[in-house]
N, CA and C atoms as a LAMMPS dump frame, in Angstrom:
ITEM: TIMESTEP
0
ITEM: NUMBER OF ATOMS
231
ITEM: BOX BOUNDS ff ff ff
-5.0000000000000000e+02 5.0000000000000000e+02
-5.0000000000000000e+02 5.0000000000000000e+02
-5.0000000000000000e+02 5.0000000000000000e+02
ITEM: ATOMS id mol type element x y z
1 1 1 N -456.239 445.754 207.532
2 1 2 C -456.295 447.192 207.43
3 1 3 C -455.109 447.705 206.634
4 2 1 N -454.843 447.171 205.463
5 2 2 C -453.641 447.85 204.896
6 2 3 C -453.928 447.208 202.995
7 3 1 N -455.232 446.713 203.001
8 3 2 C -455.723 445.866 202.03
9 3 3 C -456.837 446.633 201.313
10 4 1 N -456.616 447.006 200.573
11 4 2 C -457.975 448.005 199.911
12 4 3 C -458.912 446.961 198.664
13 5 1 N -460.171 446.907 199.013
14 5 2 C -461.161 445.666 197.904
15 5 3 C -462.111 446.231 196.977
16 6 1 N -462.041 445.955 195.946
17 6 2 C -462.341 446.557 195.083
18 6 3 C -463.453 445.541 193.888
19 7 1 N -464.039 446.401 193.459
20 7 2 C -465.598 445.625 192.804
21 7 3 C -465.751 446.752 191.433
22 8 1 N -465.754 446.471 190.226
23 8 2 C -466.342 447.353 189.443
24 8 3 C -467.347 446.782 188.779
25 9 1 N -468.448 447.173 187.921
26 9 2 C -469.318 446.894 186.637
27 9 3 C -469.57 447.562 185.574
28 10 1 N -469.461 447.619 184.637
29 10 2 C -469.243 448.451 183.209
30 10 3 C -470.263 447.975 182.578
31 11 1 N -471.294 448.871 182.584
32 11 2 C -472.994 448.599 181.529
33 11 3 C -472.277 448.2 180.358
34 12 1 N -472.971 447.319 179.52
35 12 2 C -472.957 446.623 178.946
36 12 3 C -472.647 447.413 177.716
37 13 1 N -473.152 448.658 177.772
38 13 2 C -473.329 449.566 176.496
39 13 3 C -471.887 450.58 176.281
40 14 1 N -470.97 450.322 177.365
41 14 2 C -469.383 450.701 177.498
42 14 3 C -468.245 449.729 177.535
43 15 1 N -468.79 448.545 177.238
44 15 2 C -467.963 447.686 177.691
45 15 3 C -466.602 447.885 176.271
46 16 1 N -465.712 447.183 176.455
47 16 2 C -464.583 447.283 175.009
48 16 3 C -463.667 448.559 174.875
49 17 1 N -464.314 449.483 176.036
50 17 2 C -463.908 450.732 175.393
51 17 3 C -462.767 451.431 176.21
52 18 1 N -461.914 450.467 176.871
53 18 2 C -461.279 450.726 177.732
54 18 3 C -461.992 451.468 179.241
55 19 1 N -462.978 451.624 179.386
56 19 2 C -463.113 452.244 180.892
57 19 3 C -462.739 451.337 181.778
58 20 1 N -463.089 449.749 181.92
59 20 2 C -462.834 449.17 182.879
60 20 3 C -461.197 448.827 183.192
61 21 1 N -460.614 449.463 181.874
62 21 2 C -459.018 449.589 182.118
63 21 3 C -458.325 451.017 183.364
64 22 1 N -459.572 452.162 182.068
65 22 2 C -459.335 453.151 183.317
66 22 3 C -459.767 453.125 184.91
67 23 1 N -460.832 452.391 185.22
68 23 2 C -460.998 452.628 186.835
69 23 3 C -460.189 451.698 187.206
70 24 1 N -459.586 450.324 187.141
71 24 2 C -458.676 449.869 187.059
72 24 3 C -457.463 450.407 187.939
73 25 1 N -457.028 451.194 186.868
74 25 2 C -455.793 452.122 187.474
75 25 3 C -455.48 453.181 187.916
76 26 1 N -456.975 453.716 187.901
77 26 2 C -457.192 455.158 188.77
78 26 3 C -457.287 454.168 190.203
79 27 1 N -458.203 453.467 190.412
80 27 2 C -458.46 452.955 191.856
81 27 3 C -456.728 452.25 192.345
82 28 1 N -456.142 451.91 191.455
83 28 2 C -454.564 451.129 191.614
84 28 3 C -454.044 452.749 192.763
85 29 1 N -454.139 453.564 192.129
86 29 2 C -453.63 454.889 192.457
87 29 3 C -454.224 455.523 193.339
88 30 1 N -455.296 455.275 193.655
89 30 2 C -455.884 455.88 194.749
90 30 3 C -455.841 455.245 195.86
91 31 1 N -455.855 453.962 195.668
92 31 2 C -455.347 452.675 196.837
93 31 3 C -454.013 453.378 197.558
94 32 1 N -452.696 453.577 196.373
95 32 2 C -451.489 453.619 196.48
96 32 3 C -451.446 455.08 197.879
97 33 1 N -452.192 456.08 197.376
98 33 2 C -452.272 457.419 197.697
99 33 3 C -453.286 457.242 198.886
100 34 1 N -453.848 456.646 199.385
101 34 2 C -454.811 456.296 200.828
102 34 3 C -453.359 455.44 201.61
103 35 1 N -452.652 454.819 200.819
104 35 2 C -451.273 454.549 202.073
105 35 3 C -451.678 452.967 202.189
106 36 1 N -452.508 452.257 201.138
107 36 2 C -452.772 450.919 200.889
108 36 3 C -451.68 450.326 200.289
109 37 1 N -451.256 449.245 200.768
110 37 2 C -450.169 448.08 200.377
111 37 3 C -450.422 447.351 199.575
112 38 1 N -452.105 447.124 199.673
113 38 2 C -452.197 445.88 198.574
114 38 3 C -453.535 445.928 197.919
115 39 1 N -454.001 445.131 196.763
116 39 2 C -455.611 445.219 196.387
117 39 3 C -456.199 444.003 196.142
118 40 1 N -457.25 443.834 196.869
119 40 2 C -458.082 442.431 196.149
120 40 3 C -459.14 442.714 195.262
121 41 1 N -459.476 441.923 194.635
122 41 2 C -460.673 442.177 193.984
123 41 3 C -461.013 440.295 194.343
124 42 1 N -462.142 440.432 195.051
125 42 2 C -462.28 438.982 195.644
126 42 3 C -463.478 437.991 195.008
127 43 1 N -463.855 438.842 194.132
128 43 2 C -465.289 438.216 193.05
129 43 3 C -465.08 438.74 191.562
130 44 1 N -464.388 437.79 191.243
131 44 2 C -464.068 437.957 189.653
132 44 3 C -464.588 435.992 189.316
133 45 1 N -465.831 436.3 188.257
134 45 2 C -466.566 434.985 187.979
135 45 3 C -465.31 434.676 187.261
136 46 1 N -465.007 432.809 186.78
137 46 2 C -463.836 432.481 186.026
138 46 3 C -464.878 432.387 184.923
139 47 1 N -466.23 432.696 184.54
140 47 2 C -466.239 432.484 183.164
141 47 3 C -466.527 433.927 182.33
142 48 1 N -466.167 434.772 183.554
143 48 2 C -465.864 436.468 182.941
144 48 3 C -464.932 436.763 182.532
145 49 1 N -464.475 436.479 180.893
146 49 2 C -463.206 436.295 180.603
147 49 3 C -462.446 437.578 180.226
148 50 1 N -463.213 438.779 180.01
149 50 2 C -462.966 439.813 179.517
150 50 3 C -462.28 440.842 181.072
151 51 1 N -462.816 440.507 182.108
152 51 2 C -462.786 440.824 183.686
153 51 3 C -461.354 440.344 184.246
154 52 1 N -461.343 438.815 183.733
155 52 2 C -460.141 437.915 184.03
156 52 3 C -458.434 438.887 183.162
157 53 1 N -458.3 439.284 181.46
158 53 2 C -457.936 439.364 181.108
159 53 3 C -457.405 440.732 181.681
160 54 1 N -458.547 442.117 182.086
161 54 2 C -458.113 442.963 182.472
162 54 3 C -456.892 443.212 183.717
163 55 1 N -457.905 442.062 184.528
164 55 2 C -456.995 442.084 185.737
165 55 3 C -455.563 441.512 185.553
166 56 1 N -455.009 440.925 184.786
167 56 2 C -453.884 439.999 184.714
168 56 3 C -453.191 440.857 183.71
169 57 1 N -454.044 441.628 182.624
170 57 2 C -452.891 442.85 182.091
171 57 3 C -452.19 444.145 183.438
172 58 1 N -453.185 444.036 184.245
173 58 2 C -453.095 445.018 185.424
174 58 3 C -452.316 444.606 186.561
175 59 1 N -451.588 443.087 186.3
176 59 2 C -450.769 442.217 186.683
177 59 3 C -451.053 441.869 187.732
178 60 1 N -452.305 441.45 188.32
179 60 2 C -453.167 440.897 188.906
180 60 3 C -452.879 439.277 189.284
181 61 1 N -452.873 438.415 190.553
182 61 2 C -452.569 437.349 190.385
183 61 3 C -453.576 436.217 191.142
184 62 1 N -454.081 435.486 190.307
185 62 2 C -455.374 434.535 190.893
186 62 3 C -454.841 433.729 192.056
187 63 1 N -455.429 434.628 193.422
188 63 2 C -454.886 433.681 194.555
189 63 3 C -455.214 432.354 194.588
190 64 1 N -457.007 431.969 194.275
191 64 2 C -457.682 430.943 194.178
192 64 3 C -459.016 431.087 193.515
193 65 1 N -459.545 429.751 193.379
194 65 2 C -460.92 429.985 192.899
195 65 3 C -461.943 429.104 193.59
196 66 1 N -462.617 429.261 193.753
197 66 2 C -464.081 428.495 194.172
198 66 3 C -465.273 428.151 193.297
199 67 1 N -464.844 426.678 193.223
200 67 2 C -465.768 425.888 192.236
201 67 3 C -467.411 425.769 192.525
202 68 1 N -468.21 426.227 191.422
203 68 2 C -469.596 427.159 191.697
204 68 3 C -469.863 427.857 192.877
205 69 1 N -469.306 428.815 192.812
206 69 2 C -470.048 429.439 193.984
207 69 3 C -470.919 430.501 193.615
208 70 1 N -471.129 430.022 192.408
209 70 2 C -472.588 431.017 192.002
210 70 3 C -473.216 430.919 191.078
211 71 1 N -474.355 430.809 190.563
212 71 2 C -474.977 430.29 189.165
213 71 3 C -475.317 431.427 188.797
214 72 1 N -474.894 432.018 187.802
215 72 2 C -475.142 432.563 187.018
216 72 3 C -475.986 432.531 185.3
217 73 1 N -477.386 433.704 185.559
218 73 2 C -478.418 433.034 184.573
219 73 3 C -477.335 433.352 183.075
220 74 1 N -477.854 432.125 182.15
221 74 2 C -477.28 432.468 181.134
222 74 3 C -475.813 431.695 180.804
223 75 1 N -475.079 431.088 181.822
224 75 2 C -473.878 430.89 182.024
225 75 3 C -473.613 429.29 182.262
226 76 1 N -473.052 428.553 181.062
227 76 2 C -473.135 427.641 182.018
228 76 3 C -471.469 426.999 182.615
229 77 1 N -471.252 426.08 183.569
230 77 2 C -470.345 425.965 183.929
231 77 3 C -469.244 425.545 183.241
């Protein structure tokens, strides 16, 4: 209870354009301002590299990963 989790998706037809930078750090701030200590984002695929990059400019740090835990169409491992 001091852990705020967080999930976004950016249609395909916005992607590049910085929004997923902006909710990003509006939600960083709204976490901060609800009196939250910390943020997960606990489903980031490792072959979502554009997802991966945001979070780690947003200084984000990969606690762990879990090898397939999901097949994704289109994707391969």
């Amino acid at each position: 209870s001091g852990i705020a989790n967080g999930g976004f998706i950016v249609s395909e037809n916005w992607r590049g354009k910085g929004i997923g930078k902006l909710m990003g750090r509006v939600f960083l701030r709204l976490a901060k301002d609800l009196g939250f200590y910390g943020v997960v984002f606990n489903l980031v695929f490792a072959t979502n590299k554009a997802s991966i990059a945001l979070w780690t400019h947003l200084k984000f740090v990969r606690a762990g990963t879990i090898p397939r835990c999901a097949r994704l169409k289109g994707v391969d491992d």
